[in-house]
ZASE-316699 format. One record per residue: residue in one letter; chain; x negated, y, z of N, C-alpha, C in turn. Coordinates in steps of 0.02 Angstrom, whole numbers. Each point is the difference from the previous one (the first is absolute). Layout:
// ZASE-316699
vovo->A	drenvex->A	npx->X	npy->Y	npz->Z	capx->X	capy->Y	capz->Z	cpx->X	cpy->Y	cpz->Z
...
// end
This chain:
// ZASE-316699
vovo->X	drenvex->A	npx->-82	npy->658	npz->-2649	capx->-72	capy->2	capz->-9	cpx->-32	cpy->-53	cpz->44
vovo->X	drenvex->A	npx->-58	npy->-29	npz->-41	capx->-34	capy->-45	capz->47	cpx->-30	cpy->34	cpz->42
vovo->X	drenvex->A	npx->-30	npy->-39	npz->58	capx->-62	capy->22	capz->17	cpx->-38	cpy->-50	cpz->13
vovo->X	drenvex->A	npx->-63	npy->41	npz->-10	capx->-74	capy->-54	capz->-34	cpx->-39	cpy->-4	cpz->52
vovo->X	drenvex->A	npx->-44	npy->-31	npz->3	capx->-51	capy->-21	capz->64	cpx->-30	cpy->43	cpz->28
vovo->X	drenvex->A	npx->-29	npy->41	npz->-68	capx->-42	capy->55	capz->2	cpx->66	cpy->65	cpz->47
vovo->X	drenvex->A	npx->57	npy->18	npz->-17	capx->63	capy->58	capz->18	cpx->-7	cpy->-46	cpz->75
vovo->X	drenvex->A	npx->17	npy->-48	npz->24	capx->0	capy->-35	capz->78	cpx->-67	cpy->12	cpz->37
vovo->X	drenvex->A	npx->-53	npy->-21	npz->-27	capx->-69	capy->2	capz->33	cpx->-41	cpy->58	cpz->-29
vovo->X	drenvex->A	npx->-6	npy->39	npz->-48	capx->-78	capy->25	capz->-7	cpx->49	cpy->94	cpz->27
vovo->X	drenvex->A	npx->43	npy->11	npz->-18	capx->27	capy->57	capz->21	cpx->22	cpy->-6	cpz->64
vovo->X	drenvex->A	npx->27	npy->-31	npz->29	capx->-33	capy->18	capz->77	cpx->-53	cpy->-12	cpz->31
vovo->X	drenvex->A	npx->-47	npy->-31	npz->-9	capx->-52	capy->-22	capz->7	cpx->-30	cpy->79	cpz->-9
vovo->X	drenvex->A	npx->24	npy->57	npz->-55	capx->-25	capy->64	capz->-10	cpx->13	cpy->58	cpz->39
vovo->X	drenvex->A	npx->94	npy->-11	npz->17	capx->14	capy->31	capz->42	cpx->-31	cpy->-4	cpz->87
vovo->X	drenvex->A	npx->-16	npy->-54	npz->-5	capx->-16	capy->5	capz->72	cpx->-77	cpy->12	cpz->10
vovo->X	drenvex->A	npx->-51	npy->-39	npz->-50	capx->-60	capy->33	capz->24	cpx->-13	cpy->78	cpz->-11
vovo->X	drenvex->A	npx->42	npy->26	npz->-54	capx->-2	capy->75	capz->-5	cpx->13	cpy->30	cpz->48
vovo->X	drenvex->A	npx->51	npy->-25	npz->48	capx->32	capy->15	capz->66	cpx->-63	cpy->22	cpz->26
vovo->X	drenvex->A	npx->-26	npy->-63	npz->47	capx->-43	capy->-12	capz->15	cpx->-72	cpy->40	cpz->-19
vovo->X	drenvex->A	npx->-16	npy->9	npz->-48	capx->-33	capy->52	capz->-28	cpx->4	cpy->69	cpz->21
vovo->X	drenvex->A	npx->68	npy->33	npz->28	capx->8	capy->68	capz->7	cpx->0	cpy->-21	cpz->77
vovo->X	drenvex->A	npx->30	npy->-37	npz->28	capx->-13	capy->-10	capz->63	cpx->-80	cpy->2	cpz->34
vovo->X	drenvex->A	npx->-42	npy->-29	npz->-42	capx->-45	capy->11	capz->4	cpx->-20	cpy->73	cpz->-3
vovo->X	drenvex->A	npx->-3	npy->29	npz->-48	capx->-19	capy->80	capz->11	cpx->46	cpy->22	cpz->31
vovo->X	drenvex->A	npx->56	npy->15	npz->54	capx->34	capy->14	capz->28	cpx->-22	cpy->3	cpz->49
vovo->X	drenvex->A	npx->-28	npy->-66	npz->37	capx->-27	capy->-7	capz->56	cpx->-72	cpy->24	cpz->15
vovo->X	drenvex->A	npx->-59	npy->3	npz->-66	capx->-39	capy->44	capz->-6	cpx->-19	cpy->65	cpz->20
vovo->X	drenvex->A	npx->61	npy->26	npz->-36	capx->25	capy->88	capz->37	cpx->6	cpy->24	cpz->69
vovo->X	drenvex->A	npx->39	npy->-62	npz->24	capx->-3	capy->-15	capz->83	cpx->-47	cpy->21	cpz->13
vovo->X	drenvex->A	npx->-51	npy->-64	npz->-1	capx->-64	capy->6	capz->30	cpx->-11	cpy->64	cpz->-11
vovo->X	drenvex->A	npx->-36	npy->23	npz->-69	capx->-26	capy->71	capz->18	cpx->22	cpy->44	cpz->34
vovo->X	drenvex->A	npx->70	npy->20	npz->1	capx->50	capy->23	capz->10	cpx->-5	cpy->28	cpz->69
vovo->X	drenvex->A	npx->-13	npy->-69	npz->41	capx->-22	capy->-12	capz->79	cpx->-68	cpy->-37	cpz->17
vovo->X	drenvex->A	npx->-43	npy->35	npz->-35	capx->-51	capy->-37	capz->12	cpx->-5	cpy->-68	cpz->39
vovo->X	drenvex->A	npx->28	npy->-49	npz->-29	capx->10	capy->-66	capz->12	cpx->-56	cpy->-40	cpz->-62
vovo->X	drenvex->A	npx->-50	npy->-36	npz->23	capx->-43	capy->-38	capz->-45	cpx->21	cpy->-50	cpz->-25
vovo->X	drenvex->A	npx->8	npy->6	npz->-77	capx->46	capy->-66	capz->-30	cpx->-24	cpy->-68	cpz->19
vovo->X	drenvex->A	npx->-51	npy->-6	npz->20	capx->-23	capy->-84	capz->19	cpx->34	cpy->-1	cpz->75
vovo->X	drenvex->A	npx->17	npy->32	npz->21	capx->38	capy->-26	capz->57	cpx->66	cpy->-27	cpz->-19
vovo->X	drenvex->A	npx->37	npy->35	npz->-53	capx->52	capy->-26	capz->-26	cpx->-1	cpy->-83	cpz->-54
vovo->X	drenvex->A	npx->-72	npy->16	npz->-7	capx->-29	capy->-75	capz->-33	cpx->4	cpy->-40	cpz->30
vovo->X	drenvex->A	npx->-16	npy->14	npz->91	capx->-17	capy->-77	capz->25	cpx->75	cpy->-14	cpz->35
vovo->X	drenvex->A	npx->39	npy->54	npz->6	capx->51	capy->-2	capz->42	cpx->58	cpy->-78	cpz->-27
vovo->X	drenvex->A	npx->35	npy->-22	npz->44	capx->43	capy->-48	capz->26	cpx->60	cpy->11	cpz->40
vovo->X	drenvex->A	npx->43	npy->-18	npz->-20	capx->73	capy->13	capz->12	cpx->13	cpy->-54	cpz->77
vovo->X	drenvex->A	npx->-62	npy->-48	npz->-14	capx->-12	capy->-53	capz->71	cpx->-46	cpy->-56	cpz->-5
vovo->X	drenvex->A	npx->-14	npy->-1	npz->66	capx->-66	capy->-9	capz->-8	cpx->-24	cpy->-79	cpz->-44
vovo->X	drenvex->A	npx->56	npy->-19	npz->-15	capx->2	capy->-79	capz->-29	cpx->28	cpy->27	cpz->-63
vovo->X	drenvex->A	npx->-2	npy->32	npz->-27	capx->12	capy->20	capz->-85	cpx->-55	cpy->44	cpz->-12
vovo->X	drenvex->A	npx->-27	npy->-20	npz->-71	capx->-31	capy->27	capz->-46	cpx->-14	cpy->77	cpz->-15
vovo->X	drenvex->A	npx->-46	npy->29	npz->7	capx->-20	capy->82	capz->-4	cpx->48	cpy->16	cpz->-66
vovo->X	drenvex->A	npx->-11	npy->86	npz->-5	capx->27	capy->25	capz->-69	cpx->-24	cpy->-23	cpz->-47
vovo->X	drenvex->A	npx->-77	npy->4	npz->6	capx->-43	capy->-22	capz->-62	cpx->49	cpy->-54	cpz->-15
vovo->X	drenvex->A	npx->-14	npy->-72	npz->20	capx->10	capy->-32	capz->-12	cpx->97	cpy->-27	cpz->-41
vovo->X	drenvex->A	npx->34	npy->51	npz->41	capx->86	capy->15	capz->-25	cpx->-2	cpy->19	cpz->-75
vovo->X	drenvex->A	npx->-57	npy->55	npz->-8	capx->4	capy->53	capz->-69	cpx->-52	cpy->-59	cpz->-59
vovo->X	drenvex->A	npx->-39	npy->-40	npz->22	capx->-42	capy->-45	capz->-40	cpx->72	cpy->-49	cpz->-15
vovo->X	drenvex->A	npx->37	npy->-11	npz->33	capx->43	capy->-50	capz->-8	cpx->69	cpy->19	cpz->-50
vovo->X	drenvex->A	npx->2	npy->63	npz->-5	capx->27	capy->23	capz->-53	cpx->-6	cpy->-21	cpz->-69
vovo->X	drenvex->A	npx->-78	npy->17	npz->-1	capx->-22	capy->0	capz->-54	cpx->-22	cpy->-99	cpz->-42
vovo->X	drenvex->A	npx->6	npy->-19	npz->83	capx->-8	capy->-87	capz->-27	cpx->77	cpy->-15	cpz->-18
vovo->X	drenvex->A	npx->50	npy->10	npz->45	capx->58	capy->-26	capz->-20	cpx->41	cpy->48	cpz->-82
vovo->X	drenvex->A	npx->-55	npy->60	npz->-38	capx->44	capy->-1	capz->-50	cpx->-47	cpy->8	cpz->-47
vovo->X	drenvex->A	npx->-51	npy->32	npz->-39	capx->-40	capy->-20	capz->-68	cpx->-38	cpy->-64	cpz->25
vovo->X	drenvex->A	npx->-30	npy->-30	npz->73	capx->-35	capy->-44	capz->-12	cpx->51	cpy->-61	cpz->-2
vovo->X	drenvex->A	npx->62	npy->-23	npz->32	capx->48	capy->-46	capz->-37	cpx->24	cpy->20	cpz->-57
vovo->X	drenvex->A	npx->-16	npy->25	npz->-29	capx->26	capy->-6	capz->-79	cpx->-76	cpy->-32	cpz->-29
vovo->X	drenvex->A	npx->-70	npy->20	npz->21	capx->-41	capy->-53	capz->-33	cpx->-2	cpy->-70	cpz->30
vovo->X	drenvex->A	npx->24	npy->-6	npz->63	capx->17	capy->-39	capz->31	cpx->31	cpy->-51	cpz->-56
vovo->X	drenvex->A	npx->59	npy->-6	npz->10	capx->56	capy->-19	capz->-42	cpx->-5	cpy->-20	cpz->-76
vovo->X	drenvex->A	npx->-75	npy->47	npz->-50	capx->-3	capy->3	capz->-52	cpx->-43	cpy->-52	cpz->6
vovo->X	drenvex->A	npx->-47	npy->-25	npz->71	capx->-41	capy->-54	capz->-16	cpx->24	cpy->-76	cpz->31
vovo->X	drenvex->A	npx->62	npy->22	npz->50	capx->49	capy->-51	capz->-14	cpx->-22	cpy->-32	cpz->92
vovo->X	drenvex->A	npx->-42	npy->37	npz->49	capx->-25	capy->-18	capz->56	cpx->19	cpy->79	cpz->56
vovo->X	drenvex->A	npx->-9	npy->2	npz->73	capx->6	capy->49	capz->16	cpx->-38	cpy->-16	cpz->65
vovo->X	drenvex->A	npx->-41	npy->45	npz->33	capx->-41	capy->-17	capz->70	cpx->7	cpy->45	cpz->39
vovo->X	drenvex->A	npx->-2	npy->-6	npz->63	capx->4	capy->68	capz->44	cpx->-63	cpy->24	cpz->0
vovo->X	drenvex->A	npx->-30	npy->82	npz->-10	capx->-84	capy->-4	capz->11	cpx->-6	cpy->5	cpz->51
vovo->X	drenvex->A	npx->-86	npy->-36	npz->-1	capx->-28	capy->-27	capz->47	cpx->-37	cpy->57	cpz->31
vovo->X	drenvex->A	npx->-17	npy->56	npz->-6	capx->17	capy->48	capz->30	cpx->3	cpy->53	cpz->-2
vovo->X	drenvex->A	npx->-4	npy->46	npz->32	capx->43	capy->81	capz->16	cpx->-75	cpy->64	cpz->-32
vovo->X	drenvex->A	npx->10	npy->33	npz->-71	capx->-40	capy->28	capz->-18	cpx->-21	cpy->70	cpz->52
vovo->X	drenvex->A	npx->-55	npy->10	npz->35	capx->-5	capy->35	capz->35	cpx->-7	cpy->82	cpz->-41
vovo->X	drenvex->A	npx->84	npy->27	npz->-29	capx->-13	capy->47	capz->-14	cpx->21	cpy->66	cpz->32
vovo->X	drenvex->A	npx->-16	npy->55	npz->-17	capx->19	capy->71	capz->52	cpx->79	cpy->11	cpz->-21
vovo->X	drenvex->A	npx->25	npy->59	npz->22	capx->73	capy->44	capz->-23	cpx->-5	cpy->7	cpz->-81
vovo->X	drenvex->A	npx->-65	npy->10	npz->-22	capx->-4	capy->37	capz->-80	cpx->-33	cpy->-89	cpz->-32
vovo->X	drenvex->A	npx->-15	npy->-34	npz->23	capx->1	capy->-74	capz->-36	cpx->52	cpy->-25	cpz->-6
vovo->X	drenvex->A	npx->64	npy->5	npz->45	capx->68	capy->-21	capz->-20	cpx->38	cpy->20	cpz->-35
vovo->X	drenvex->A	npx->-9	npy->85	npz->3	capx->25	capy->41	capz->-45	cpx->9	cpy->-28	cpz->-68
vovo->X	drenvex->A	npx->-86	npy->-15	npz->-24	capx->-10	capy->-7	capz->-62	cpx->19	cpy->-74	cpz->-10
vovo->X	drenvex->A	npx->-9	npy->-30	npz->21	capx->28	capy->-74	capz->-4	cpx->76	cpy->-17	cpz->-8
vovo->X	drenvex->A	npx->34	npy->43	npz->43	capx->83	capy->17	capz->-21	cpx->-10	cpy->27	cpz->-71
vovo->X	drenvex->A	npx->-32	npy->67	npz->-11	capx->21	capy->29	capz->-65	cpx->-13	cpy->-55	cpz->-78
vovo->X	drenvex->A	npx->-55	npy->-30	npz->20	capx->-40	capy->-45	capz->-56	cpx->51	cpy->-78	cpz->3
vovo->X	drenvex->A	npx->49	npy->3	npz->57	capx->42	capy->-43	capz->-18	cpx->61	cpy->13	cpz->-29
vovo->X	drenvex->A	npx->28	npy->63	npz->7	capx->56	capy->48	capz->-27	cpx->-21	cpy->-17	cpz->-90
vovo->X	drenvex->A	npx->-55	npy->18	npz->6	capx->-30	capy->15	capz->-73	cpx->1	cpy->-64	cpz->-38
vovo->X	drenvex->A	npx->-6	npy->-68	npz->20	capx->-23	capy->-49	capz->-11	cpx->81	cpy->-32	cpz->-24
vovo->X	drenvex->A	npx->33	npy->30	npz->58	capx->94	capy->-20	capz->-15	cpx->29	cpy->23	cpz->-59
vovo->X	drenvex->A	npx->-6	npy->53	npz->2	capx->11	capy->47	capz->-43	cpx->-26	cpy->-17	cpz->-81
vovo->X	drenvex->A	npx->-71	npy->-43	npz->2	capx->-19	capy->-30	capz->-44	cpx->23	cpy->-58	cpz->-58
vovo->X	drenvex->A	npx->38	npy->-28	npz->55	capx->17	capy->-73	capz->-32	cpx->45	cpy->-2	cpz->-49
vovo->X	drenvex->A	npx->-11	npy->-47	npz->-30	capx->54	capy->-17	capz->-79	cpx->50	cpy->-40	cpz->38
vovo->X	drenvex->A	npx->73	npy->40	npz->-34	capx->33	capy->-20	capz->55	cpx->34	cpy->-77	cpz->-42
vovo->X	drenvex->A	npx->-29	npy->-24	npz->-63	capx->-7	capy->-62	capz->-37	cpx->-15	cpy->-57	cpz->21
vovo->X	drenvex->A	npx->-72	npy->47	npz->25	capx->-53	capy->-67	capz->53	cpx->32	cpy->-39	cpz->55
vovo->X	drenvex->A	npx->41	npy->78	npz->50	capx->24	capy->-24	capz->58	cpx->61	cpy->-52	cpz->-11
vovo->X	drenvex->A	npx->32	npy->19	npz->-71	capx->61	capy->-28	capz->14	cpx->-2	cpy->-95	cpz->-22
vovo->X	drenvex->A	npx->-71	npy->6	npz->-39	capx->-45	capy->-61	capz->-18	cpx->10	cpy->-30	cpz->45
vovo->X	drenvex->A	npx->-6	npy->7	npz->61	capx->-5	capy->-44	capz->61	cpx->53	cpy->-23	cpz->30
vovo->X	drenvex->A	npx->56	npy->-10	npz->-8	capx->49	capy->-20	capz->27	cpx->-2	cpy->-57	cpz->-10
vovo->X	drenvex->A	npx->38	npy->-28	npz->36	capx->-35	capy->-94	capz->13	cpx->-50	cpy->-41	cpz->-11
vovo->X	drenvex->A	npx->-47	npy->41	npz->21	capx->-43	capy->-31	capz->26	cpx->-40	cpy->-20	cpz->51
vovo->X	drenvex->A	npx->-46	npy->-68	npz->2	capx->5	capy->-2	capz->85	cpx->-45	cpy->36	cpz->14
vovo->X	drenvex->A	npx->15	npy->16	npz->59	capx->-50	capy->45	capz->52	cpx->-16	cpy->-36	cpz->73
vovo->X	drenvex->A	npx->-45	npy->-9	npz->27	capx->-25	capy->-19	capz->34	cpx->-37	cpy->54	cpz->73
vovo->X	drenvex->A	npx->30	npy->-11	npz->65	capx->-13	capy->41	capz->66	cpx->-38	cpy->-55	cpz->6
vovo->X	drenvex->A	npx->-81	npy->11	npz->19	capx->-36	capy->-41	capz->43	cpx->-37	cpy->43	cpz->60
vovo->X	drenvex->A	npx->19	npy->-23	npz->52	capx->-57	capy->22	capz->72	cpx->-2	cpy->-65	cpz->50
vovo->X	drenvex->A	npx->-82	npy->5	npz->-8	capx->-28	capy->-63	capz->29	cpx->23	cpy->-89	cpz->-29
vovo->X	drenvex->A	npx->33	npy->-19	npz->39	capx->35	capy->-67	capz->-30	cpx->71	cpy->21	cpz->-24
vovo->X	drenvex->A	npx->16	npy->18	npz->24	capx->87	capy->23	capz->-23	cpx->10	cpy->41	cpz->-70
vovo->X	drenvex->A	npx->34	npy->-51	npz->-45	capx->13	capy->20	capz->-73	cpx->83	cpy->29	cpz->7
vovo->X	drenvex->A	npx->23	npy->51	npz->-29	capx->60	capy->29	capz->-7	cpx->12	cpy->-24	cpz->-84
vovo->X	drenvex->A	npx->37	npy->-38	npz->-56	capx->35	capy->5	capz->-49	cpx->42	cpy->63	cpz->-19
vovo->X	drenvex->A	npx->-34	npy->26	npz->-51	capx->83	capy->43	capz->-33	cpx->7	cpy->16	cpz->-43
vovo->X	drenvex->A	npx->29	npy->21	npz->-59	capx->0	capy->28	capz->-39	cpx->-9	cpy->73	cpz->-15
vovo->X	drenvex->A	npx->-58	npy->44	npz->-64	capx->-6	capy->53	capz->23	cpx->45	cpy->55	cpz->28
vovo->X	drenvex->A	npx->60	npy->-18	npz->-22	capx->41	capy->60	capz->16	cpx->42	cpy->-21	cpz->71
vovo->X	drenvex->A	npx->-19	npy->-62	npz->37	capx->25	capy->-31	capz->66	cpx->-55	cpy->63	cpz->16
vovo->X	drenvex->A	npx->-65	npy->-14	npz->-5	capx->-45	capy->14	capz->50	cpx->-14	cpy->79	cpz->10
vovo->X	drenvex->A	npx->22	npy->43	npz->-43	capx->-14	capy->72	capz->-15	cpx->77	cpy->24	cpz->28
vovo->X	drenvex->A	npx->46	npy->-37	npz->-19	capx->69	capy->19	capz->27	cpx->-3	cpy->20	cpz->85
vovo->X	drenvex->A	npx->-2	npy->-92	npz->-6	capx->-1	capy->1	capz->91	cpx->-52	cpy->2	cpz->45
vovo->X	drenvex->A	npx->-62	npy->3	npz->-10	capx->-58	capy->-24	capz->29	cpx->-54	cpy->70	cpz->4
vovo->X	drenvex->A	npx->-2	npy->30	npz->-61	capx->-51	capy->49	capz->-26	cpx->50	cpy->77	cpz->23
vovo->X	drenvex->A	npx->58	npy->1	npz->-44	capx->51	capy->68	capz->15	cpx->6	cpy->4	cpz->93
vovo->X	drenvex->A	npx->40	npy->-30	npz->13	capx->-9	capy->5	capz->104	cpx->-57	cpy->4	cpz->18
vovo->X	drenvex->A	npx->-70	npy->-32	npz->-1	capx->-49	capy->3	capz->18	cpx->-20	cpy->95	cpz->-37
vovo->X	drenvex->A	npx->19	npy->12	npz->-38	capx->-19	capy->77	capz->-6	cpx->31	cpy->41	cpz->47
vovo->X	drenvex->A	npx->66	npy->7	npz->-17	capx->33	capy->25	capz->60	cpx->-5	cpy->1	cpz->82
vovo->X	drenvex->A	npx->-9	npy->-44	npz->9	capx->-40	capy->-21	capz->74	cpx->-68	cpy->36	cpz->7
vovo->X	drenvex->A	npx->-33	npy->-13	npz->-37	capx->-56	capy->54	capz->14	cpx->4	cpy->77	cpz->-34
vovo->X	drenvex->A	npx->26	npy->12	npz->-31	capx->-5	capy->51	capz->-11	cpx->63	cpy->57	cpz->60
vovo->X	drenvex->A	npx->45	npy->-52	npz->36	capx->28	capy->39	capz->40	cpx->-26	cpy->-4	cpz->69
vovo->X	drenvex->A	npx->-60	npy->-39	npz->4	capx->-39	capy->-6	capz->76	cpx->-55	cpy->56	cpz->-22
vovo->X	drenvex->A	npx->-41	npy->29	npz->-62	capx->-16	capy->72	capz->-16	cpx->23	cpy->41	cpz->11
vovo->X	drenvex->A	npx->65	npy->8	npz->-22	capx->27	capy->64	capz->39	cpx->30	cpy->-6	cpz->49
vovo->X	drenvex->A	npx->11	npy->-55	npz->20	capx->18	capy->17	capz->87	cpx->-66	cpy->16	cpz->39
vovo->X	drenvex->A	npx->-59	npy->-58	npz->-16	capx->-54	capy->64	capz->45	cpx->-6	cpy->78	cpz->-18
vovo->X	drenvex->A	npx->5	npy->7	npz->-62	capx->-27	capy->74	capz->-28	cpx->63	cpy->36	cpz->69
vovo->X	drenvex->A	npx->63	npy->-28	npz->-9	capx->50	capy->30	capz->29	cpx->-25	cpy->3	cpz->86
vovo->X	drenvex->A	npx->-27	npy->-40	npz->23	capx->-29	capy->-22	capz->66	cpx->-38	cpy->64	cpz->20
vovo->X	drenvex->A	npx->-57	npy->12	npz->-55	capx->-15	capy->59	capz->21	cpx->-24	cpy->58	cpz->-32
vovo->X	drenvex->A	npx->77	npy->6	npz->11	capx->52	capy->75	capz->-23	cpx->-16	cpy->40	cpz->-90
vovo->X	drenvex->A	npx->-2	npy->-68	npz->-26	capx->-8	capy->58	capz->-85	cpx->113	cpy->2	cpz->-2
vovo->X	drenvex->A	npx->1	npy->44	npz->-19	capx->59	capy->46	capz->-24	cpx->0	cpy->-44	cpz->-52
vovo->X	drenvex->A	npx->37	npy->-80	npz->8	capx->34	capy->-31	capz->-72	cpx->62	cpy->-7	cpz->27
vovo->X	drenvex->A	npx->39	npy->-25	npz->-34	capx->76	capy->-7	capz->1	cpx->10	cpy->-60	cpz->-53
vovo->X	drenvex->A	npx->55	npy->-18	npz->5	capx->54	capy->-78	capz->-36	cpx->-51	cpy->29	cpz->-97
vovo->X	drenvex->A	npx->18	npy->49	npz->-31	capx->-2	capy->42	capz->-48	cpx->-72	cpy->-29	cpz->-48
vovo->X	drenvex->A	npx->-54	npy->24	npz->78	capx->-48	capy->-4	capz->-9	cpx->-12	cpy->-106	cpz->-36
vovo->X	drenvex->A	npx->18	npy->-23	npz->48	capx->-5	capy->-72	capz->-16	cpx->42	cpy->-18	cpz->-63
vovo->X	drenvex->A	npx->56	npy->10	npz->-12	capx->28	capy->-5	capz->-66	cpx->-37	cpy->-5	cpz->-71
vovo->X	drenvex->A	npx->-29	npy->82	npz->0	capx->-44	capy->-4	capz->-47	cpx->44	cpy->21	cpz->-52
vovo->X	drenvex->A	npx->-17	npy->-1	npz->-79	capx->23	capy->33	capz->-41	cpx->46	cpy->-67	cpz->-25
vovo->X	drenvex->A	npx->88	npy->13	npz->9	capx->50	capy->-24	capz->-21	cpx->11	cpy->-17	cpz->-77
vovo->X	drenvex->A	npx->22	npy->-40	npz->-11	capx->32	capy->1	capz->-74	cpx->67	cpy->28	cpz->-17
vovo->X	drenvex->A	npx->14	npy->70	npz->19	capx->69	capy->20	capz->-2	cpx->16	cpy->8	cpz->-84
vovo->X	drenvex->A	npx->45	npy->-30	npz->-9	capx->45	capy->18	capz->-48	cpx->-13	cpy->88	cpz->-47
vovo->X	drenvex->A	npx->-10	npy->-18	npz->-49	capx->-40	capy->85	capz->-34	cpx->82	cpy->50	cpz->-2
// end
């Protein structure tokens, strides 16, 4: 069996913001749980020279439905900046990107294979082809943030585990 652009990139791209998604209400529960105020977990930082949660859980959502429009328009930018939203604005922003994945023709995605794609920030142009740039560039860049989310969530103390980050597997029926 082959596998198609869309089976490499848009299904994990599902598995993991779904992850991410329950991690999110996971860590929610916390809070109430222990009366812990989720914007503290918003602004929180793993150190003091890296990027808040907000900004980890927004980056989710750029490195997987917004590179796929990325990619479909053939350019990609880092944003310029950090949407000032609460615990329940990320929420929904994860879910409306779950939804958005979940959406795609997996025709369209597979449409895109060789074609160029273009990383620009500031003067520095990156070349690649779409499935260079979603492979190697867009897929790690999810992972990376979405495992600096739950390591803060983990920082302070939501009850996740390996399980939790996995997310829903493609096991064999």
């Amino acid at each position: 069996m082959a596998i198609t652009l869309h089976d490499a990139v848009v299904r994990p791209f599902i598995q993991t913001v779904g992850a991410v998604g329950v991690i999110l209400d996971r860590g929610l529960s916390h809070c109430i749980d222990n009366n812990i105020d989720p914007q503290e977990i918003v602004k929180t930082r793993l150190h003091p020279e890296m990027l808040p949660f907000r900004f980890q859980v927004l980056s989710v959502v750029h490195h997987s439905i917004d590179a796929i429009h990325e990619t479909k328009a053939g350019v990609s930018t880092p944003p310029t900046s950090i949407e000032p939203l609460d615990y329940a604005g990320l929420q929904k922003k994860v879910a409306d990107a779950l939804a958005a994945l979940k959406a795609l023709d997996p025709a369209e995605v597979n449409a895109l294979e060789g074609r160029d794609m273009l990383f620009q920030m500031g003067e520095m142009k990156i070349p690649f082809t779409a499935e260079g740039f979603l492979l190697s560039f867009s897929l790690p860049n999810l992972h990376f943030h979405a495992t600096t989310a739950y390591d803060i969530l983990r920082q302070k103390g939501a009850p996740l585990g390996k399980r939790d980050y996995l997310g829903h597997m493609r096991v064999k029926a």
